[in-house]
N, C-alpha and C positions, 0 to 999 in steps of 0.2 A: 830792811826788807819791807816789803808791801804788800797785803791780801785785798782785793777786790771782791768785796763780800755782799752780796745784795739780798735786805730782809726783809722778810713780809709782816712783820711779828705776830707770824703764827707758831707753827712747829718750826724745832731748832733744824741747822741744815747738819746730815750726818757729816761726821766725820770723813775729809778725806784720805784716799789711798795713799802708802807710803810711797815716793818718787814718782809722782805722776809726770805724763808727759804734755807736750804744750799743746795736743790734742782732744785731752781727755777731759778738760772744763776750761774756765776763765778766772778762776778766783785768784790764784796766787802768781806775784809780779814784782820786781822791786827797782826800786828809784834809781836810775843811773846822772851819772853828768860826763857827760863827752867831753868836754874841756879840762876833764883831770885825768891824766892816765889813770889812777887809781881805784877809778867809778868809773871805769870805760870797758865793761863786759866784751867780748864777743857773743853774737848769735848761742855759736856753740858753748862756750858756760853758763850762757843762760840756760838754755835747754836741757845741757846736765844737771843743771841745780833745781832744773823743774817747775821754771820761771816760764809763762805762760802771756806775761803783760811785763812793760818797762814804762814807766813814769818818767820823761823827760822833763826837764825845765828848757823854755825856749828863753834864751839868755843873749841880749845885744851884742854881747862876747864872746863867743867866737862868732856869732851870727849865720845869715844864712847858708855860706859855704858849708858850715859845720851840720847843720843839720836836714840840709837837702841832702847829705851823704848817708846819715845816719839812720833817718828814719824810715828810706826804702829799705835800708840793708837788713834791720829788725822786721819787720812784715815779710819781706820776702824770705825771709826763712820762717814766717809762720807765726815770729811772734805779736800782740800788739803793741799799739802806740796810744798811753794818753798821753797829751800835750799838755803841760802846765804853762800857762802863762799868767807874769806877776810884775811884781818892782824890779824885776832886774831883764824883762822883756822891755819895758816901755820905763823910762828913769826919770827920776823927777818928783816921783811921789809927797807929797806935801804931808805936813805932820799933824797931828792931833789939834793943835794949834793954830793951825791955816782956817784961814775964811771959806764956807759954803763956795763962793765966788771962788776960788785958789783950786779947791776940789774941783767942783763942774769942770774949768779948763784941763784938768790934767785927764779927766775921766772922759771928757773931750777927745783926748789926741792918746788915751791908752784903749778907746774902743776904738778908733780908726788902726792903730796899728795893729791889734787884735785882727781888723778885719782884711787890711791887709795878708798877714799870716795865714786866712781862713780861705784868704783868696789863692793863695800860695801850695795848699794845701788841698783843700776839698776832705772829700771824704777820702783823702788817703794816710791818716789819723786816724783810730779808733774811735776817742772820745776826747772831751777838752776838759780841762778842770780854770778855774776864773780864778784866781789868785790863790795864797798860801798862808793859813794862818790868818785872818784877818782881824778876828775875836781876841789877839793875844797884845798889848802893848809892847811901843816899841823900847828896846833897850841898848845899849851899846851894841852895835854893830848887827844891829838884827830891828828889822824896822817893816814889820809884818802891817803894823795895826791899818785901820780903815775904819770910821764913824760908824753904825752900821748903817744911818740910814746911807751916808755915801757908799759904801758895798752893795744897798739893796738896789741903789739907780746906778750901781756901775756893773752889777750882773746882769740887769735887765737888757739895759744899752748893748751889753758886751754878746749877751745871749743873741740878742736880733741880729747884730753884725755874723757871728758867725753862722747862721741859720742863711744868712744870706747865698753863703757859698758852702755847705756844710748840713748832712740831716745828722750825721753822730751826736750821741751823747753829750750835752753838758752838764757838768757836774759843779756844785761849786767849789767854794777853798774847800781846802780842809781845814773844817772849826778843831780848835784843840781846847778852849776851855771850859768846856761842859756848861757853858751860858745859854739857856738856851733862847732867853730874852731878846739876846741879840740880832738871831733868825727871825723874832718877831718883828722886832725892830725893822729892820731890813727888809723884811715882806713890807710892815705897813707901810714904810716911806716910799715904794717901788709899784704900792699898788698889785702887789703877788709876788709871788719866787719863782724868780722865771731860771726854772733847770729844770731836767730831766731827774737827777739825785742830788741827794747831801752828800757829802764828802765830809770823814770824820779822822778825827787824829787822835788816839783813845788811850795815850800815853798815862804810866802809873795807876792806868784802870786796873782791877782784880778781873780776869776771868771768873765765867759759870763756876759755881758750887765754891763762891771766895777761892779760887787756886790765887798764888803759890799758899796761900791763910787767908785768915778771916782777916786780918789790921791789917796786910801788904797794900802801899801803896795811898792812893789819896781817895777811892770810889772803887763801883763797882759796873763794870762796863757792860755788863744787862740793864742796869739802871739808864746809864746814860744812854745807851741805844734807844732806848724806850720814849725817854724824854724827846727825841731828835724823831722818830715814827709820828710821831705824833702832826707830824705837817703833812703826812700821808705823802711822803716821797719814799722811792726805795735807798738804803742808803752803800755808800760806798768808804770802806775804811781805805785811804789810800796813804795814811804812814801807821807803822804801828811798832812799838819794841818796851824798853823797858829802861 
């Protein structure tokens, strides 16, 4: 599942109501994938379940037939749409290893496709999120990572293209490693952070007041939130579990 939490770090936001409906705020949402029966909701189970936002990944795989279907059908029953798009929108992604040279080309032709999609789309999207995990190395079969300064000139780039056809939100990856170096990174090489929010991934964080204890887990995700406030964005948790 997924909460779309935006903070001021001022006072905490109350607690919400049991089964809200997809009317009654925007905070809580969860990630689907259309391309697996399995992750493939209806409208109406989302809204039973009180799901408010779906987090898509736009995926070369099934491609556009699959999600010019999909994503009127979620809106028009009321719910939104952010659009992830990452390494498995635009393919190719080059590794830790690759030359400055290697990157610019792919970040090249992964903001043009981007802009493509943005054209494709408009503002009938919610919000956009610029890749997935980017902060985390890559490992067998999972190949998130991205330099940060190549992340800070590939959100930059990626943000103008969509702004081209597009006022919604963008938001960036969802950081999951509590680096928050990396953000810096990223901004300096970019010349700024060009989003509207952070996106965060707060995985094995402790909730307020240390819940489920004091030693659960690897951090404390008031700390981390705090850390990530600090570039004066509002932020957005868009995966979160345990």
């Amino acid at each position: 599942s997924t909460a779309y939490v935006t903070l001021s770090g001022t006072a905490p936001a109350p607690a919400p109501t049991p089964a809200p409906t997809p009317t009654t705020g925007g905070l809580y949402g969860i990630n689907i994938d259309p391309a697996n029966p399995w992750g493939n909701p209806t409208p109406q189970q989302l809204k039973a379940a009180g799901a408010r936002w779906v987090r898509v990944e736009w995926m070369i795989i099934p491609g556009n037939a699959t999600y010019d279907a999909v994503v009127p059908t979620y809106r028009a029953a009321g719910l939104k749409v952010l659009l992830l798009v990452d390494y498995s929108t635009v393919l190719g992604k080059p590794t830790a290893a690759d030359s400055a040279a290697t990157w610019s080309a792919y970040i090249t032709k992964f903001v043009a496709g981007v802009k493509q999609l943005a054209s494709r789309f408009g503002n009938n999207v919610d919000a956009w999120q610029v890749w997935n995990e980017p902060d985390l190395q890559d490992t067998d079969g999972y190949r998130p990572y991205v330099p940060a300064a190549q992340y800070g000139r590939m959100l930059r780039d990626t943000y103008g293209a969509i702004r081209t056809y597009s006022s919604r939100p963008v938001v960036t990856a969802g950081f999951a490693s509590g680096n928050t170096y990396y953000v810096t990174d990223a901004r300096t090489a970019a010349g700024g952070l060009f989003c509207d929010a952070i996106a965060l991934h707060p995985y094995g964080q402790r909730a307020p007041d240390n819940w489920p204890w004091a030693d659960w887990g690897f951090g404390n995700m008031s700390d981390m939130l705090n850390r990530y406030l600090t570039f004066g964005k509002p932020l957005w948790i868009t995966e979160i579990g345990v």
